[in-house]
N, CA, C and O of each residue as an XYZ file, in Angstrom:
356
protein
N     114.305    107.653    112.594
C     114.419    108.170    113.953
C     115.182    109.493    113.970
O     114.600    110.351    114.634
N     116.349    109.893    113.406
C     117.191    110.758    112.704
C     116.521    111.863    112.564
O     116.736    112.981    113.033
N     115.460    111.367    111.696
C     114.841    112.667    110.766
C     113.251    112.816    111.496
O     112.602    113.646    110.860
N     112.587    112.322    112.477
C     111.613    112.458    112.813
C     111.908    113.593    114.277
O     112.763    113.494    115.157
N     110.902    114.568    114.094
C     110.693    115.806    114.973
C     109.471    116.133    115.244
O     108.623    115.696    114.466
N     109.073    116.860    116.235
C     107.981    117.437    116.587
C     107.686    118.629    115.927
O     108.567    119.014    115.158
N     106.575    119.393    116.028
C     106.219    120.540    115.004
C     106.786    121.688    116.171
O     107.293    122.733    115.762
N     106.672    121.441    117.510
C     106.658    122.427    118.178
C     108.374    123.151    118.735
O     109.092    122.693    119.624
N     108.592    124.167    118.011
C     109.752    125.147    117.949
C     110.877    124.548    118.559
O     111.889    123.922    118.244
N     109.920    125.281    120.211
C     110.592    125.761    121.683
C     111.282    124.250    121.814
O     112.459    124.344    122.164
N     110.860    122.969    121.630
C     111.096    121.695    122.239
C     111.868    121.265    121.503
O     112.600    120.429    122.033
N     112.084    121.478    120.350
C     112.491    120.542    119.668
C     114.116    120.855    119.895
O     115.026    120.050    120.094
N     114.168    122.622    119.773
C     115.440    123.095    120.096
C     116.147    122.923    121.245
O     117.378    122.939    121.207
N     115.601    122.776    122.176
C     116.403    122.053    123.528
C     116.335    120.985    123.902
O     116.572    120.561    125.033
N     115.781    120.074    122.379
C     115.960    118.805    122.422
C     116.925    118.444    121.582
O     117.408    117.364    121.923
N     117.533    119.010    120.381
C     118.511    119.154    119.732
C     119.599    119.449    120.495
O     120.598    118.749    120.332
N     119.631    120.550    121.492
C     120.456    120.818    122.119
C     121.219    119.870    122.998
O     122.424    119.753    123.219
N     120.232    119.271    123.404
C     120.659    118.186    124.934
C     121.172    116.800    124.269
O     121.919    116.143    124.994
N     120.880    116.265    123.001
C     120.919    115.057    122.164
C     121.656    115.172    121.255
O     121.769    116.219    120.617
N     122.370    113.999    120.999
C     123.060    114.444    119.459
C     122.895    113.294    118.712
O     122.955    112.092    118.972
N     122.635    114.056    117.560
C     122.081    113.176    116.411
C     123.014    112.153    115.720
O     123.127    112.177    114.494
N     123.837    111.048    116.649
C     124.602    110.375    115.883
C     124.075    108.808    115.736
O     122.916    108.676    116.130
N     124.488    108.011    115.413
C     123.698    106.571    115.136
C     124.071    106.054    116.515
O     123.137    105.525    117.117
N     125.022    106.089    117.024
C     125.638    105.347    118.360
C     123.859    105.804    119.466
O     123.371    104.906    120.152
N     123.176    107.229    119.423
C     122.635    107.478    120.280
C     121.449    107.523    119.637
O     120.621    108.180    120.267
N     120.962    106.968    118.383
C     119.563    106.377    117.849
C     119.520    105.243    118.000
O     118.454    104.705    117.700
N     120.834    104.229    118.617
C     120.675    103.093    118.664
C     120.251    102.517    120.197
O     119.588    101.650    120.765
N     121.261    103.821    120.455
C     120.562    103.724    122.105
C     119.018    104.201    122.175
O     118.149    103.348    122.355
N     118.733    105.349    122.055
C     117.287    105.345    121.650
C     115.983    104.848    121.291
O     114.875    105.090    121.771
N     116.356    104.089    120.326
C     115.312    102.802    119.608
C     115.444    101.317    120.685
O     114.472    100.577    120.835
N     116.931    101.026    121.441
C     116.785    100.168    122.633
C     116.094    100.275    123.567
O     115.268     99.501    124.051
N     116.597    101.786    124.003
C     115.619    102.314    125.252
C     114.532    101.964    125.245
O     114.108    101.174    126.088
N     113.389    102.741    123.755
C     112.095    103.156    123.696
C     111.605    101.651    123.193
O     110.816    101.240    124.045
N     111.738    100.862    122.341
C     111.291     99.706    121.979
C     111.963     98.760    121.875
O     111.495     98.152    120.913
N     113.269     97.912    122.482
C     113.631     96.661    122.892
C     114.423     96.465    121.786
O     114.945     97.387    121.160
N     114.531     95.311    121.525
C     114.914     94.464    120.260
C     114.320     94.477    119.387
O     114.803     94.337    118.263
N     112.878     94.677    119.657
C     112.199     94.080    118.004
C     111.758     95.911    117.880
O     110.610     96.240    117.579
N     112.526     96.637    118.076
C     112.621     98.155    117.767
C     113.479     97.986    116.351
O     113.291     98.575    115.286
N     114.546     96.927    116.707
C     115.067     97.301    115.153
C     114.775     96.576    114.048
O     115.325     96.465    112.953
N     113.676     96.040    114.604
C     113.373     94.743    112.935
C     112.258     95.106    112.652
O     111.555     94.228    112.153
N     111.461     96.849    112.876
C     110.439     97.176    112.465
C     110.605     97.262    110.773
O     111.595     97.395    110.053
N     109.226     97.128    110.507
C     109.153     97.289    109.166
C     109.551     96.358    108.117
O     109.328     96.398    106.907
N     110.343     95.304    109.001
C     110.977     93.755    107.980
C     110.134     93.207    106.732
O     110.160     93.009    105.517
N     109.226     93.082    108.119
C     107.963     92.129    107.203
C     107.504     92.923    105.837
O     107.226     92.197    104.882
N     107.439     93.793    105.725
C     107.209     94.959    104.143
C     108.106     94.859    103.697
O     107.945     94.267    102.630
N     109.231     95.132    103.890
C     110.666     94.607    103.278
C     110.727     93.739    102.933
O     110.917     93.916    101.729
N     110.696     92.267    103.203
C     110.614     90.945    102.704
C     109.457     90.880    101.656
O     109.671     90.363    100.559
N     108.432     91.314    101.925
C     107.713     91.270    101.184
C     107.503     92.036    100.064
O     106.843     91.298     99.332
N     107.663     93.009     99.536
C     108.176     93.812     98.673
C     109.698     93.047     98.011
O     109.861     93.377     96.837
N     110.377     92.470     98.344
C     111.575     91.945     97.664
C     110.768     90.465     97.295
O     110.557     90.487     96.082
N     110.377     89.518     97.741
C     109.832     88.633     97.598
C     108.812     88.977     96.580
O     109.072     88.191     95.669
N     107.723     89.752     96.175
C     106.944     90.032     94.778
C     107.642     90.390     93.377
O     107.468     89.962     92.236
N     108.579     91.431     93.979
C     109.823     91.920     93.060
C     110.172     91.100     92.097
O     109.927     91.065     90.891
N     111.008     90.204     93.077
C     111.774     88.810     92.240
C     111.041     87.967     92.007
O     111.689     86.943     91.793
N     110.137     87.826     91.933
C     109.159     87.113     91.452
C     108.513     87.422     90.265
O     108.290     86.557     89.418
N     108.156     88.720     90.115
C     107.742     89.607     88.553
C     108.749     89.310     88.216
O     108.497     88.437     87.385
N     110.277     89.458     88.285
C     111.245     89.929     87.825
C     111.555     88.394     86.817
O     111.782     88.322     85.610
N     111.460     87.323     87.813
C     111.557     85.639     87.141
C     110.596     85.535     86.698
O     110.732     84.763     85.749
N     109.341     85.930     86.804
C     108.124     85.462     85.383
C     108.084     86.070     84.402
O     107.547     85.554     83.421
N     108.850     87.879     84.293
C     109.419     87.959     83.190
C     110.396     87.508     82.128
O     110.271     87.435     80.905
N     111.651     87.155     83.134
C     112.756     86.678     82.293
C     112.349     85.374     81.711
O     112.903     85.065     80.656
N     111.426     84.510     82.244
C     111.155     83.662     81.798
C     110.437     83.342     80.281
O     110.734     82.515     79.418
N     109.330     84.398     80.350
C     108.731     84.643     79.445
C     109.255     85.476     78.051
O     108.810     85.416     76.905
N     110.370     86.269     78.608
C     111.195     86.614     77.596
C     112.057     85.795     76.762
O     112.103     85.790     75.532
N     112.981     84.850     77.885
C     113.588     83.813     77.324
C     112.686     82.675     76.592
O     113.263     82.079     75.682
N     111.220     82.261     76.898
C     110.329     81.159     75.752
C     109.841     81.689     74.910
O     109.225     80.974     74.120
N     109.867     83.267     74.644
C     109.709     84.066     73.617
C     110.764     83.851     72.683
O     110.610     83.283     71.602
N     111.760     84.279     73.081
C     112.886     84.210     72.348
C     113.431     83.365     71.805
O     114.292     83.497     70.936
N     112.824     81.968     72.428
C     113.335     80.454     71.794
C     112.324     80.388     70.937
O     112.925     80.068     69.911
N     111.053     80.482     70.609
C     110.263     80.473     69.905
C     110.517     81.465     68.479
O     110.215     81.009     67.376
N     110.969     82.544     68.594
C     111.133     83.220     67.749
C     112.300     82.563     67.130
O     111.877     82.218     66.027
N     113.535     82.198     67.226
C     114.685     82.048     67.107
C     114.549     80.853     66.077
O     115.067     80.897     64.961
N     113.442     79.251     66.774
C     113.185     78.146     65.942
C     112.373     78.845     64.767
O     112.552     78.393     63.637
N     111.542     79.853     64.928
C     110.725     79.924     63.771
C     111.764     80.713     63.128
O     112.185     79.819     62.393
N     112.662     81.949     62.789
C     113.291     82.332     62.140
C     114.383     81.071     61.109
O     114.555     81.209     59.898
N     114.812     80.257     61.691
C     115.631     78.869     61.571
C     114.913     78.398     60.659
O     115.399     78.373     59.528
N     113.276     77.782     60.916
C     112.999     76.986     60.049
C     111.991     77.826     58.581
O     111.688     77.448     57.449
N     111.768     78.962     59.297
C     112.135     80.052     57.937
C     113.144     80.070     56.917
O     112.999     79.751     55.737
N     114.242     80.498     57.527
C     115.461     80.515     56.368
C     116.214     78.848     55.984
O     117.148     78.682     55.199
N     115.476     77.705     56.810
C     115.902     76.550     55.823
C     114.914     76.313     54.824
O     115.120     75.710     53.770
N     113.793     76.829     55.207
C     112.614     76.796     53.944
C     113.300     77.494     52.764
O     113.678     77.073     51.671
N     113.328     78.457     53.229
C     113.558     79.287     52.001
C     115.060     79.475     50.988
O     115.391     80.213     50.061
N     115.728     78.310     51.799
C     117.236     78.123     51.098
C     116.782     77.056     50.353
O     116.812     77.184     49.129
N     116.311     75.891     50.896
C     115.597     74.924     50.323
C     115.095     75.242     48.662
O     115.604     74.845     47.614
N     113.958     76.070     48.882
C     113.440     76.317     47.613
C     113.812     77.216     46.558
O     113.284     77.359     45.455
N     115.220     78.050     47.275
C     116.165     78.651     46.346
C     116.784     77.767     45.089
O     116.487     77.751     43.894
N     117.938     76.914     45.990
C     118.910     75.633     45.631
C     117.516     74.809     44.783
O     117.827     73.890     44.025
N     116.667     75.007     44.868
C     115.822     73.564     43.568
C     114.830     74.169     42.663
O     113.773     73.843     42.123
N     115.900     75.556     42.746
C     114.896     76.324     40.992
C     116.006     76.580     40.971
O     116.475     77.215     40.026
């Protein structure tokens, strides 16, 4: 709301003039012009965008961490193999 302007010069400047750009009077603004649900525009993309996020974010870690247990047992039963058949030559 802040940062949104018209293209046209003459207006905008004696609209700057008469208004001041502080949050106290965008809040009044966004009440005035659209109510309450003026300020919960855009939520729903917000939630939703955080909600996919963390969701990639846990089917990665996940997959990193059963990677990593997998690698970890096979390294293990690698080097008892191979101590094994050290110690009995």
């Amino acid at each position: 709301m802040i940062q949104a302007a018209d293209t046209d010069d003459d207006e905008t400047e004696k609209a700057q003039r008469k208004s001041k750009k502080t949050i106290s009077a965008v809040i009044c603004a966004i009440w005035k012009r659209e109510g309450i649900f003026g300020f919960f525009k855009g939520l729903h993309a917000q939630i939703l965008k955080t909600v996919l996020s963390s969701a990639l974010l846990l089917m990665i870690k996940e997959k990193i961490a059963a990677t990593t247990w997998v690698l970890i047992l096979a390294i293990r039963r690698y080097l008892f193999l191979t101590r094994g058949r050290l110690k009995s030559t």
